[in-house]
Every structure is written in C-alpha cells, then in structure tokens.
C-alpha angles and dihedrals in degrees: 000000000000114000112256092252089065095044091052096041081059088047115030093096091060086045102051091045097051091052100045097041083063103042114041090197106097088198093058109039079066092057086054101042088051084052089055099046094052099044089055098047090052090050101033085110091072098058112092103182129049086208091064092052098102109043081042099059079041093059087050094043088053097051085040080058104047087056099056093050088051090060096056114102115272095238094056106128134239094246096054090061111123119253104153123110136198116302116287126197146155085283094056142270141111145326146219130236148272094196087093090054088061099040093053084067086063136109112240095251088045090052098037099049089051093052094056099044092048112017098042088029088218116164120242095257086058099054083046098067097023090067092026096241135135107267083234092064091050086052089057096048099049100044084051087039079058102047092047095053086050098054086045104041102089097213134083122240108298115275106000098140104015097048089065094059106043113057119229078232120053108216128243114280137186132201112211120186122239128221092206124093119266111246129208128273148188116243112186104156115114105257107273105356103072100224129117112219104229125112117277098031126138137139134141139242146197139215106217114186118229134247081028108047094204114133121257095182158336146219137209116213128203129165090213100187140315125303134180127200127195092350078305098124109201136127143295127239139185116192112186116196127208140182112239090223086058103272125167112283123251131208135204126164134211141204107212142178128210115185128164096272107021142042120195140172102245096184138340130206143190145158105266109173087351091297119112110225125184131192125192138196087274086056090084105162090050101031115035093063090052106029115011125098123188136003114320084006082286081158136227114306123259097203105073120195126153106275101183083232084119129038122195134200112173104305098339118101123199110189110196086193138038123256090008123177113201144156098238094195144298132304151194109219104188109186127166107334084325124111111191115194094211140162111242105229126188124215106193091158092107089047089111087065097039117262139106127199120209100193125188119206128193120222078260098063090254127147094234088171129357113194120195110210109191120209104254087253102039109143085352081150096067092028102051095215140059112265086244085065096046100037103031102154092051126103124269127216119184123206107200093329099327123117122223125192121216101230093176154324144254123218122179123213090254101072091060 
C-alpha cells in the first residue's frame, strides 16, 4: 500500500474542502485540519486498504469537525454557522452554498433542529436533552424540519443527470505535437468556467486531481435568463458544485458578456455566513483579483490567433510580455477512444500570483483539457513545502526559469 504522505498528497484537496466549507475561521479550520492530519497518521495502521484512504481521513475530518462545533457556545446562532469554502476564481477553486438561502425560508424549530443534527452533528438522544424535550417529540421535528427543507431547496438531487455522464475516474490522455501550423479560433467560454454566456447554455465539468486521476468534483453550468449590472446588459449563470463522492452541493452565480470580440465576468455572487454578498466590475479591490481579466476588466479576446507573445520548446516557455495570452502550437489530444485535433494556449496572466493555465481548444471554440500549473512555491506558506516535494511524480512546466507544478486538470461533458 501506498505511505500515508503519497495518499494524502492525492487527497488533501478534498480534505481541506470538506473542513473549511464547514468552519468560515481560517484560523480555525487550520486548527482543525492539523487535527486531522495528526489523528490519521497516528491511525494510518489500522487502514487495510489505499483505496479506503479518502472516505477514511473524511470520516476523521467530520468528527474533527463535530468537536469543534460542540465547543462552540451553546447560544451561537444559527446564522453564525459557518458555509464559506476556500476561495474560488477564474483560475480555479472552491463555492459557497445555496443551502442558507433555503434554510432562511425556514421556521426556527425547523432551522434549529437541522443545525443541531447536522451542524453540530449531535444524536437524537442529545437534542433531546439539550432543549428538554421527549425524544419522540425530536423525531417528529426533524423528520417535518426534512420535508420542509426538500419542498424549499430549488435543485434536484445532486447529480441525477450530470453524474451519468463524468466518470469518478478521468480516463488516460496523450498530447501529441503536431507539425502542422496552429489555426485561429474563436474562443467565446467564459475563462475558467467553460461556459459560453449566451442563452441556452449549459454543460458540466469535473475537477479531476493529478497523479491520481480520481474526481474531486464537479459543476453544473446553466446560463438561467439576462441581467444587466450597472446599464451593463449581459447574462445570468448558476454554477452548482458537487463532490463526486456525494457531498453537499454548492452555488455561485455569475453575471457574464459575450460581443463579438470579448467575454468578461461583470459580477459574481455567493452565500458567505449566511449573508449573500455580491461584488461587480466597479468592485475593483475584491473582484478584479478573482474575476477580472484585462485592463479595465475589457475581458479575454474571443478571436485567438499566434501572437508570438509565448514561445515553446518542449516544456520550456519563454514569454517576451507580461501577462501574455497565446496559442503555443498545435496538438493532438487523444482521450478515451476520442482524438481531438486542438490548438495548445498559455495563459501565464496569472503568472504574478503563481499559476499557469495550458489550455487545449478544439477548430469549434471548445475547452477539450485545462490544465492548472502551480509556481513551485505557490501557498508555501500554508503548505510547508515546495509542489515539486509534495507531487513528485507530476509534470513541470517552466515560464522564463520558473518551475510550475501541474496540480490538476478540467474535462467538459462534451468530450465524452
């Protein structure tokens, strides 16, 4: 069996999501994560089986978790229960939910009996003496406190059409080069997201770790009617995140543009502390990190052509501009029984905060791989090592000297 280091390498990303979407604190989601980590290395004996590893440091993470939310004081209230996730952006990871929005609509009993059953993960004998009251009376409430929250939550059960569709396990690819020369394309998806904002569009997409190629999770996508923000008219999105293994769904909305030459994020939204909060374009010290793409937020260019902003031999980049955007060459990406004849792009404007995007683009516009690099130092600070130490085995790409690590790769529905 594989040690312990390599399995959590494979799995801390899961681990680390599940934590901090449960507890907001940063500070103490890293109590509880070190928590975590310890208690499974002292207990890793006792698992017989690598394939076990994941739903097993769960299982740790959840009852991590439950203390925690034991310790809080008794009078904490519903509302200051913690929803948000790790950051997400246009250059990947993670939401927030919708689940507060539903539970708003809820009666106090209904919400309070849910949040100790599931928040503080207390058993029903427990409620029961915590608010004094017959253990008869606590079954009641909680199975009404269910059926309430179903008839209010908007979604259908996670994954009933999409999980058909992405396998848990992404399959084997190669990239072959091509001697051939790269052609133009247009490129209309919103950066990172895969979508293209225009109304009718939907599709979904999965988040597969690498060496491991197992899913760590997957969106659904949906462009739901016209918005406009600030006279800016443009489109709505939802975009619903689940875990592969069955995970609580997660919700953040967008505001996008599509013309004829552009596509840009105009506002993005989400449920943080059971508060929505919602920045725009004109939100320039919170969005335009995140969300924003060009000067002024114009966007990233529909219309794709080489450049010569980027050259490429083999896996060394040499960028002649900063923040530059440019197809590299053309590729053969051959997937499953699936050949797809693409055009390799790097996106190195993220470069200044550490990542690197290898993007591969069919003749029709469409993402067929995305593949996040991260800088060799990226978050050392949390990670306490370099990428190359915890992914060894994991490609390298290098941007005018610097080594970037791939961390893990993007697939749509429509390259299956």
């Amino acid at each position: 069996m594989e040690s312990f280091e390599q399995l959590l390498i494979e799995h801390r990303g899961a681990v680390e999501r599940y934590v901090r979407y449960r507890i907001s604190s940063k500070s103490d989601a890293d109590d509880v994560l070190q928590e975590v980590y310890i208690s499974a290395f002292r207990r890793f004996e006792q698992l017989r089986k690598a394939e076990s590893f994941k739903p097993w440091i769960l299982s740790i993470a959840r009852n991590k978790c439950v203390d925690f939310m034991r310790s809080r004081p008794d009078e904490l209230a519903f509302d200051e229960l913690p929803e948000n996730a790790i950051a997400q952006s246009r250059f990947g990871l993670i939401g927030d939910s919708a689940v507060a929005e539903t539970l708003d609509m809820l009666s106090f009993n209904d919400k309070q009996i849910l949040e100790l059953c599931y928040y503080s993960g207390l058993k029903q004998t427990e409620i029961a003496q915590k608010l004094r009251i017959p253990l008869g009376t606590v079954k009641s409430r909680l199975n009404t406190a269910k059926k309430n929250f179903r008839k209010n939550y908007p979604y259908p059960p996670k994954g009933a059409y999409f999980m058909k569709r992405l396998p848990k396990t992404m399959s084997s690819y190669t990239i072959i080069p091509q001697n051939e020369a790269p052609f133009s394309v247009k490129w209309e998806e919103l950066s990172g997201w895969f979508i293209v904002p225009r109304l009718g569009e939907k599709l979904c997409w999965g988040m597969y770790d690498r060496p491991s190629q197992k899913g760590d999770c997957y969106y659904e996508m949906e462009v739901v009617g016209k918005a406009e923000i600030h006279g800016i008219e443009g489109v709505e999105i939802i975009a619903r995140e689940h875990e592969f293994g069955g995970g609580a769904g997660v919700e953040r909305r967008f505001t996008a543009q599509l013309t004829e030459t552009h596509c840009r994020f105009l506002a993005e939204s989400h449920i943080e502390n059971g508060v929505k909060k919602i920045t725009t374009f004109l939100d320039s010290d919170d969005f335009m990190p995140k969300w924003g793409i060009g000067e002024d937020n114009s966007g990233n260019e529909t219309r794709l052509a080489p450049k010569g902003y980027i050259e490429r031999q083999g896996n060394k980049l040499a960028a002649k501009t900063e923040n530059a955007v440019d197809i590299v060459g053309r590729y053969t990406v051959e997937m499953g029984k699936r050949s797809f004849d693409t055009v390799c792009v790097i996106d190195a404007s993220g470069e200044s905060e550490g990542v690197l995007i290898e993007q591969f683009i069919d003749e029709g516009g469409r993402t067929v791989l995305w593949r996040r690099f991260n800088a060799d130092d990226w978050n050392i600070e949390s990670n306490g090592r370099t990428w190359s130490e915890m992914l060894p085995e994991n490609e390298r790409l290098e941007l005018n000297g610097r080594v970037f690590v791939h961390w893990y790769d993007c697939i749509t529905d429509r390259v299956l």
